[in-house]
MARLODO-823791 format. One line per field, with one value per residue (C-alpha): z, x, y. Coordinates in Angstrom, 2 decimals. Example, Ala and Ser with C-alpha at 12.3 -4.5 7.8 and 13.67 -1.06 7.14 Angstrom:
BEGIN
Z 7.80:7.14;
X 12.30:13.67;
Y -4.50:-1.06;
end
This chain:
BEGIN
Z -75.37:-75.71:-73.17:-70.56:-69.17:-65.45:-62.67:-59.01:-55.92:-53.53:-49.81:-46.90:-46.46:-48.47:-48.39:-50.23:-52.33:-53.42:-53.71:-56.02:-58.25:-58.51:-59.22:-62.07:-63.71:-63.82:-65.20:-67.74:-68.90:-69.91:-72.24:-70.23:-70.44:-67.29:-66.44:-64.22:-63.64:-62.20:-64.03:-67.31:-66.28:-67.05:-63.94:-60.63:-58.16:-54.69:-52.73:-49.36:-45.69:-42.55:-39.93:-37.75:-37.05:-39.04:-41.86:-42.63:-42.58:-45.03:-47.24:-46.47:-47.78:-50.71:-52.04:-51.60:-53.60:-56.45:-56.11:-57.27:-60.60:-60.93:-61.30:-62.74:-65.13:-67.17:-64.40:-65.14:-62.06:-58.89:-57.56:-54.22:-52.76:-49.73:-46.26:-45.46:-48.07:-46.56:-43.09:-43.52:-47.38:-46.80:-44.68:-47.02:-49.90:-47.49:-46.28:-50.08:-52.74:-55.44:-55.01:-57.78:-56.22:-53.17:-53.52:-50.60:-50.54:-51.09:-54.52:-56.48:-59.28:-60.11:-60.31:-63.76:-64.77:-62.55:-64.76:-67.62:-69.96:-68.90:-71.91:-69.97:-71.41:-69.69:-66.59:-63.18:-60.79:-56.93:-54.78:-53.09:-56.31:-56.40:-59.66:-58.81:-59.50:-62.88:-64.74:-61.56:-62.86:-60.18:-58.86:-56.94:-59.04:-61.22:-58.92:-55.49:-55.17:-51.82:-52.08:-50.28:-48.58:-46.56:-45.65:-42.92:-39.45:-36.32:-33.60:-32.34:-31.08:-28.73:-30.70:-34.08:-36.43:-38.99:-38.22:-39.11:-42.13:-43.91:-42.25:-40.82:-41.62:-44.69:-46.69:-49.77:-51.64:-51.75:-55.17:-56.19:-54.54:-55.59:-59.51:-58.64:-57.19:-60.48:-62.56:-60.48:-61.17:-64.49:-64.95:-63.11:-59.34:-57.26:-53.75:-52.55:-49.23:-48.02:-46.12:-44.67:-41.42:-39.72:-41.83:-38.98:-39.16:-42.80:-43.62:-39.96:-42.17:-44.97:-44.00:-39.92:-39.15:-39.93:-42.54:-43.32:-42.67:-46.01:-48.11:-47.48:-48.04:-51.65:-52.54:-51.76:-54.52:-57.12:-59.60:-60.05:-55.89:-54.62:-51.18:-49.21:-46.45:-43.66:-42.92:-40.20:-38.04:-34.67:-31.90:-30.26:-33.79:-33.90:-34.18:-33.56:-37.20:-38.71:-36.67:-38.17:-42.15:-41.49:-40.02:-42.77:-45.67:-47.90:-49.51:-46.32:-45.34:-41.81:-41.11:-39.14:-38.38:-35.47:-34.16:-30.25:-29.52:-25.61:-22.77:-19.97:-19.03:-17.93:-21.04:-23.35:-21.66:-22.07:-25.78:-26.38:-27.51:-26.23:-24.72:-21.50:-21.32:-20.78:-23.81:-25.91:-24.36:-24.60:-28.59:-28.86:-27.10:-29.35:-32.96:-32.04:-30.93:-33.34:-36.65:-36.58:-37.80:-37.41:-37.98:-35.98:-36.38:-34.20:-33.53:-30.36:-29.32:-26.89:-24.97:-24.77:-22.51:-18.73:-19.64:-16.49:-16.10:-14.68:-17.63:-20.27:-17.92:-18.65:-22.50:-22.77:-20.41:-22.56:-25.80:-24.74:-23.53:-26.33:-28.97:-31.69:-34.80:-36.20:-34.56:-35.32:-32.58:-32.94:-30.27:-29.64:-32.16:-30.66:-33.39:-33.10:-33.01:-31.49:-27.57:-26.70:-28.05:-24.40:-22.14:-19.33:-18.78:-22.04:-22.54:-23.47:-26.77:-24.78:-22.97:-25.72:-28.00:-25.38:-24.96:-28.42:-28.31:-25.79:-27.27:-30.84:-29.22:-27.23:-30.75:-32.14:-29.92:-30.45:-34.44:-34.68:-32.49:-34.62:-37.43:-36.32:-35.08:-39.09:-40.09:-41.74:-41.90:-45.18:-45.75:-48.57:-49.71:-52.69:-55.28:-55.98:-57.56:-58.28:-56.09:-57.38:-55.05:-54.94:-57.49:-55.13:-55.94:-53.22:-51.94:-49.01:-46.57:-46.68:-43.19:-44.50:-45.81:-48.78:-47.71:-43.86:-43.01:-43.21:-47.38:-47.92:-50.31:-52.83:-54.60:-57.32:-61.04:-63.22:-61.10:-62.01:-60.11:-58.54:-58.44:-55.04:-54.02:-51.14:-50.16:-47.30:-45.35:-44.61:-42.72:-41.44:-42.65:-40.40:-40.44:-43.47:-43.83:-46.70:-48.73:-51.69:-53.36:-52.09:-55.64:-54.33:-53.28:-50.01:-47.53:-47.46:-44.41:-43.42:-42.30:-44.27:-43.14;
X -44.84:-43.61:-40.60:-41.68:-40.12:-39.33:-37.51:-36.18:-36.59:-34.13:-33.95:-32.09:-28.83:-25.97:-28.09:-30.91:-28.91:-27.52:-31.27:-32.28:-29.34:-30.32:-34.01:-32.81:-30.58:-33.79:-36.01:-33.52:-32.83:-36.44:-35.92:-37.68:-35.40:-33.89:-35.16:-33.08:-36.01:-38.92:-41.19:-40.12:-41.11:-44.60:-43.67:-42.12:-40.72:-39.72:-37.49:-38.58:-36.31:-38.38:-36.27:-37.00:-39.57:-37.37:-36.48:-40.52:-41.72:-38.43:-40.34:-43.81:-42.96:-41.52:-44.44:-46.59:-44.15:-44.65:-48.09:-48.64:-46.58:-49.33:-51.75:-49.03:-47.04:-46.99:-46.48:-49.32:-48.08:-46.52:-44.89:-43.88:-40.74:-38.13:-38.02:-41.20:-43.42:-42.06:-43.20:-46.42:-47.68:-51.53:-51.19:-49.34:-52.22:-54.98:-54.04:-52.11:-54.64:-52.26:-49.87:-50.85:-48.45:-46.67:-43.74:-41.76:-38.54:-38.64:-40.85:-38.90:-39.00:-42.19:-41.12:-40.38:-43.77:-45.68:-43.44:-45.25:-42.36:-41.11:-40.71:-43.36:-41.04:-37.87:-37.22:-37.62:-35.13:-35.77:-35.30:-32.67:-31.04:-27.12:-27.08:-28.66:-25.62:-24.85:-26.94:-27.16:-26.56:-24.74:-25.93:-22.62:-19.48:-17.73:-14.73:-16.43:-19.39:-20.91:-20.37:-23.10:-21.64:-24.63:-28.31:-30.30:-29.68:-30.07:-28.54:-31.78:-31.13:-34.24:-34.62:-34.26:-36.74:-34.21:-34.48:-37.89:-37.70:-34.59:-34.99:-32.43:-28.86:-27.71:-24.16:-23.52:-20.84:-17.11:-16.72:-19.88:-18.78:-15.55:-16.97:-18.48:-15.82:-13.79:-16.86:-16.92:-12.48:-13.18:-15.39:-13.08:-14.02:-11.05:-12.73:-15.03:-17.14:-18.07:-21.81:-24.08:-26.68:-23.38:-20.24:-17.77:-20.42:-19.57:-19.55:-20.92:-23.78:-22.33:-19.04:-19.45:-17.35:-16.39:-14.70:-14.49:-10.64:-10.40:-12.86:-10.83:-7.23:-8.93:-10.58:-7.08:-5.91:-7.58:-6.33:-7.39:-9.19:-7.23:-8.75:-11.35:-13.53:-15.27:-18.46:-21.35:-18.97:-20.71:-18.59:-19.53:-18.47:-15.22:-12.32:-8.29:-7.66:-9.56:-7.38:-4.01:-5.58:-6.57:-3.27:-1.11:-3.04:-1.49:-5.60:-7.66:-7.93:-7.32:-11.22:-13.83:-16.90:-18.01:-21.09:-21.35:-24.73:-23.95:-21.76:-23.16:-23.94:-27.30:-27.90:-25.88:-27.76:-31.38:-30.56:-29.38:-25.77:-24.30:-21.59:-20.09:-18.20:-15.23:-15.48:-15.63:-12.46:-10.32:-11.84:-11.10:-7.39:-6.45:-7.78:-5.82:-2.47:-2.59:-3.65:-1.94:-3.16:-6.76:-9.74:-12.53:-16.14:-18.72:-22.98:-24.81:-28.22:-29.45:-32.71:-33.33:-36.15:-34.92:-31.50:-31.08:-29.04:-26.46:-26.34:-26.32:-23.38:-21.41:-21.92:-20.94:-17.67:-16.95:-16.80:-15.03:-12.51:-12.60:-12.31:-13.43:-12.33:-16.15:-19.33:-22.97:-25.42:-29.27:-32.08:-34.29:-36.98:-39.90:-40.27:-43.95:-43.06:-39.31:-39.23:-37.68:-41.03:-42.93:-40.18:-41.34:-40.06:-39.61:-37.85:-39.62:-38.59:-37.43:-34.98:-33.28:-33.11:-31.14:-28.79:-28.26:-26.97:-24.89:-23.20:-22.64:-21.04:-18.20:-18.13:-17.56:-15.05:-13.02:-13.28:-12.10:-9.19:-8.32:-8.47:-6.03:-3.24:-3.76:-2.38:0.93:0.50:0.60:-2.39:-4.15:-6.89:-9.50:-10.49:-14.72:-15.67:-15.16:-17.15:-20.12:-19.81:-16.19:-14.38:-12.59:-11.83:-13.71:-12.29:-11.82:-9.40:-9.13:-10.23:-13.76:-16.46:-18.67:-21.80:-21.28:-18.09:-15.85:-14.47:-11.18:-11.46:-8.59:-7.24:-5.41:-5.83:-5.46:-6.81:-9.86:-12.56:-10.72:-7.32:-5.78:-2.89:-1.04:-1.78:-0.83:-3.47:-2.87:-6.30:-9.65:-12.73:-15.73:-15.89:-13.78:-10.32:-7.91:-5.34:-2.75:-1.31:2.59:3.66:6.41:5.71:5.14:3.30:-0.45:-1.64:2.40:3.48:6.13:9.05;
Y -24.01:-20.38:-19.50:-16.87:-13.87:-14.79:-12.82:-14.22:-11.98:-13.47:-12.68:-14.26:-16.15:-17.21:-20.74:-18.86:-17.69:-21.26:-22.13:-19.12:-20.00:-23.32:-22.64:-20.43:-23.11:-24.54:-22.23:-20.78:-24.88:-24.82:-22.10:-19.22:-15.45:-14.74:-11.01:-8.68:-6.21:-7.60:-5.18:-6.96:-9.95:-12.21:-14.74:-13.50:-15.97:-14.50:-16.73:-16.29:-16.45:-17.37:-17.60:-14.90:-12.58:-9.36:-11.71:-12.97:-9.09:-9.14:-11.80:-10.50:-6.79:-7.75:-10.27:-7.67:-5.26:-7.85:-9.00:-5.20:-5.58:-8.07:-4.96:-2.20:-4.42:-7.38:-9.97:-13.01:-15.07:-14.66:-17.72:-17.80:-20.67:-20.99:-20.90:-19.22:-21.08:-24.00:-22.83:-21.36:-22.47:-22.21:-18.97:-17.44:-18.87:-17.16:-14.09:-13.22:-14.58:-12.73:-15.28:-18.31:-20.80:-21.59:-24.26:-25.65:-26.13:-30.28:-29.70:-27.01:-29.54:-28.17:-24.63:-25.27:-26.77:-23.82:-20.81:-21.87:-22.78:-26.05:-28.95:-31.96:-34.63:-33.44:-35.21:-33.89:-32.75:-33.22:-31.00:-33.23:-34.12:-34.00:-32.90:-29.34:-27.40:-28.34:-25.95:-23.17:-19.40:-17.65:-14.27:-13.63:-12.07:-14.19:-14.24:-15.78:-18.20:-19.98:-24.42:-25.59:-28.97:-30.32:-29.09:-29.42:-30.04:-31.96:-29.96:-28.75:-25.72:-24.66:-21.29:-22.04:-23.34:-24.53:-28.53:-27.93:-26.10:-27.74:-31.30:-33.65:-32.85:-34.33:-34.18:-34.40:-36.87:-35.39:-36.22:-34.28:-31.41:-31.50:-31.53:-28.68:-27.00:-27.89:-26.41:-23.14:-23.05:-23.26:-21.00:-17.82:-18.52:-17.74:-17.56:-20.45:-19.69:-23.37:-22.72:-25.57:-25.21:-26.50:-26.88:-28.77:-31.85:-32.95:-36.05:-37.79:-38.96:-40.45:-41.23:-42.07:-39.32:-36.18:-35.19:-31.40:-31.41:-34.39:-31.98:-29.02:-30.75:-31.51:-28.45:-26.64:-28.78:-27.76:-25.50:-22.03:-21.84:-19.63:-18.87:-21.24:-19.68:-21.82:-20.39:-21.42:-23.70:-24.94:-24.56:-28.10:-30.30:-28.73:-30.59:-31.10:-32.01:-29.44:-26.69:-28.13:-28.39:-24.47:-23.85:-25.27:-24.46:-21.35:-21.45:-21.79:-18.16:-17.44:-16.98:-18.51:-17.86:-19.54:-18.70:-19.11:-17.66:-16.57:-17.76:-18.12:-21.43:-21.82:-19.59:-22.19:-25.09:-23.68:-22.89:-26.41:-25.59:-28.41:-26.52:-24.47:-21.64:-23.75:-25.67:-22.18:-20.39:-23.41:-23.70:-19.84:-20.25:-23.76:-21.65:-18.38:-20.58:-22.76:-20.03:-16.99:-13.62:-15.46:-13.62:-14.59:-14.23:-15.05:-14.07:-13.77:-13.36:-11.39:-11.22:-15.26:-16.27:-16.17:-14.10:-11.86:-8.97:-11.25:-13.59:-10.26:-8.55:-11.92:-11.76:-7.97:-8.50:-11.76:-10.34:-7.14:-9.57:-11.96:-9.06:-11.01:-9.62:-9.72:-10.11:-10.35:-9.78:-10.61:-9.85:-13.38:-14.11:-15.57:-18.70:-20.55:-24.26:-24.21:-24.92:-21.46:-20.02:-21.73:-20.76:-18.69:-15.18:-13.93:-10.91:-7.04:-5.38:-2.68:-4.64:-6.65:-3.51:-1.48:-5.24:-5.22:-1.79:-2.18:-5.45:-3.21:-0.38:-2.63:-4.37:-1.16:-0.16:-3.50:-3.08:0.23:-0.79:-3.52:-1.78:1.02:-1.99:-2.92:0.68:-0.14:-3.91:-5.69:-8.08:-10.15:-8.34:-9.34:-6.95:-7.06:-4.00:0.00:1.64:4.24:7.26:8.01:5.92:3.89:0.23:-2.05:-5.13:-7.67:-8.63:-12.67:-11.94:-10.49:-12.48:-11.14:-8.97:-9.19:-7.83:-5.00:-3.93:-2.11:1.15:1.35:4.14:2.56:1.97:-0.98:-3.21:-5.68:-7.55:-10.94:-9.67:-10.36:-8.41:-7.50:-4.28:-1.92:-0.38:3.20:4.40:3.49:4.96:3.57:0.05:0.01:0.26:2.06:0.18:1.13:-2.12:-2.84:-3.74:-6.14:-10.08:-10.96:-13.32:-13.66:-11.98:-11.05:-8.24:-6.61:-4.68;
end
């Protein structure tokens, strides 16, 4: 069968992306030519997110955008996989008859078979499969890619509609991900950003406990991996072990993103969190005694169903005195089939816009003064691309995950994408701060006198 031209619209999470690289492998394995542009193309797959309300007029908007290259360009079939197919396949079939397929996320094997180029006698690969990875082309720079350890999830959150999108939590084997991990050092990876619905539960299925501390003790091992990120760790599954392997690894950058959602109690309770207020400040106190220079990341949401003034006033006073050194704040989406989404007293537009804005301007406030205590510290930093406006090299702190956080601008030549020097920062510009490389050794993350 002749190969087609196919092209991947991705949207969403660092998890999506995982998927659309995956679902790539597997189209490109077939024979099919990978297309950058989606006007080239004579298939279009859009990988869709559909976890809140923002996110699915995300999705939405842009199958539209391609079910008209359907009518402009050469596109023949619009295929349509990921979150949101897998939420609402034979809505999305009605109300969009452009699309030709809609493929949830348990039967991407047939992606391959619905592109129009797939060889019949080659052997399916599940959705599930272990051995996903092998052929995955990577959208990310050559330097950093995302490990997916586990999917799914069972902490049933009242809000979220994960559990029922993604399914029961489910790890997989440390030995296949550490072959990957040795495929992604081979192949120029430097910086591995370990995702999962909930990273700090690895393992409890397979192994009867968890394990993330073992996983990260091997991956910091392996030659080449130069710095490990923990992503999407769940304040309740955190652990005492875990702390000490972050502490006393040179690879594990000082970086966690833990995402605590609110703090208020009743709050925390109602959402299903599984934890108090209590349990969070000692968690916060043990990771900043134990790992110093820490960077820590968290999200809240503001606006859930039955959050009073009271309960809002807490959150805003708690993370001005937290100071987190990144933060994330979403307004409540409304999700059809969680148990948030029957909760009485549900909360205006109006009221959790002017919340949000309020939480993002102490934010602000706490960034910005981070940021100037940085001025004439010495600190890792990442190199990821030359900037396009002003020339500037681009690059990351190790205490600045790819796409969400704060970048460094550097005015310095002879540098390349990956390298990871020590650099002073000098100024702040925004968000972002200003570096020039300290062309001497020193301690990642030190400060140098």
């Amino acid at each position: 069968m002749k190969s087609k031209k196919v092209a991947l619209i991705n949207l969403g999470c660092p998890k999506n992306l995982v998927d659309a690289e995956e679902i790539l492998g597997r189209v490109a394995e077939t024979g099919s030519t990978i297309c950058q542009y989606p006007e080239d193309a004579e298939v279009l797959i859009v990988n869709t997110c559909g976890f809140v309300d923002d996110s699915k007029k995300e999705s939405i908007d842009a199958i539209f955008k391609m079910a008209k290259l359907k009518e402009d360009a050469r596109c023949k079939k619009l295929i349509v996989t990921g979150c949101l197919a897998q939420r609402y396949p034979d809505a999305l079939q009605k109300e969009i008859p452009e699309i030709d397929h809609v493929v949830g996320l348990k039967d991407f094997d047939t992606l391959t078979d619905l592109s129009g180029s797939a060889d019949k006698k080659k052997k399916a690969l599940s959705a599930q499969c272990s051995d996903d990875w092998r052929n995955r082309i990577r959208l990310t720079p050559k330097h950093y890619a995302y490990l997916r350890i586990s999917d799914g999830c069972d902490n049933r959150c009242s809000y979220c509609a994960i559990p029922g999108i993604r399914g029961r939590f489910h790890s997989r084997t440390m030995e296949n991900i550490l072959e990957e991990a040795r495929q992604m050092a081979g192949e120029g990876v430097k910086e591995i950003n370990v995702i999962s619905q909930d990273t700090t539960s690895y393992g409890v299925d397979l192994y009867g406990k968890q394990q993330l501390h073992i996983l990260l003790e091997k991956l910091s091992g392996l030659k080449g991996i130069e710095w490990i990120r923990i992503l999407y760790a769940h304040p309740r599954h955190f652990y005492p072990e875990l702390i000490h392997v972050v502490s006393q690894s040179d690879t594990i950058c000082k970086y966690i993103d833990l995402p605590i959602q609110h703090i208020h109690d009743t709050i925390l309770k109602e959402m299903g969190r599984g934890v108090t207020r209590a349990r969070i400040e000692r968690l916060i106190d043990d990771l900043r005694s134990h790992i110093p220079k820490l960077f820590l990341r968290t999200s809240v949401i503001v606006g859930f169903p039955g959050e009073t003034e009271e309960h809002f006033t807490e959150l805003l006073e708690f993370v001005k005195s937290a100071k987190f050194e990144r933060l994330g704040a979403f307004p409540y989406s409304r999700e059809e089939g969680t148990p948030a989404a029957s909760f009485r007293k549900q909360i205006s537009k109006e009221v959790k816009e002017q919340r949000l804005k309020e939480i993002m301007l102490a934010q602000q406030k706490i960034v910005l003064e981070k940021h100037k205590d940085l001025v004439g510290n010495t600190i890792s930093v990442m190199v990821d691309e030359k900037g396009k406006k002003n020339g500037a090299w681009l690059g990351r702190t190790y205490g600045d995950a790819p796409d969400v956080d704060s970048k460094v601008l550097i005015r310095e030549n002879h540098l390349k994408p990956g390298d990871i020097k020590n650099m002073m920062i000098t100024g702040t510009a925004g968000y972002d701060l200003m570096g020039t490389v300290i062309h001497r050794k020193g301690a990642k993350g030190a400060k140098e006198d």
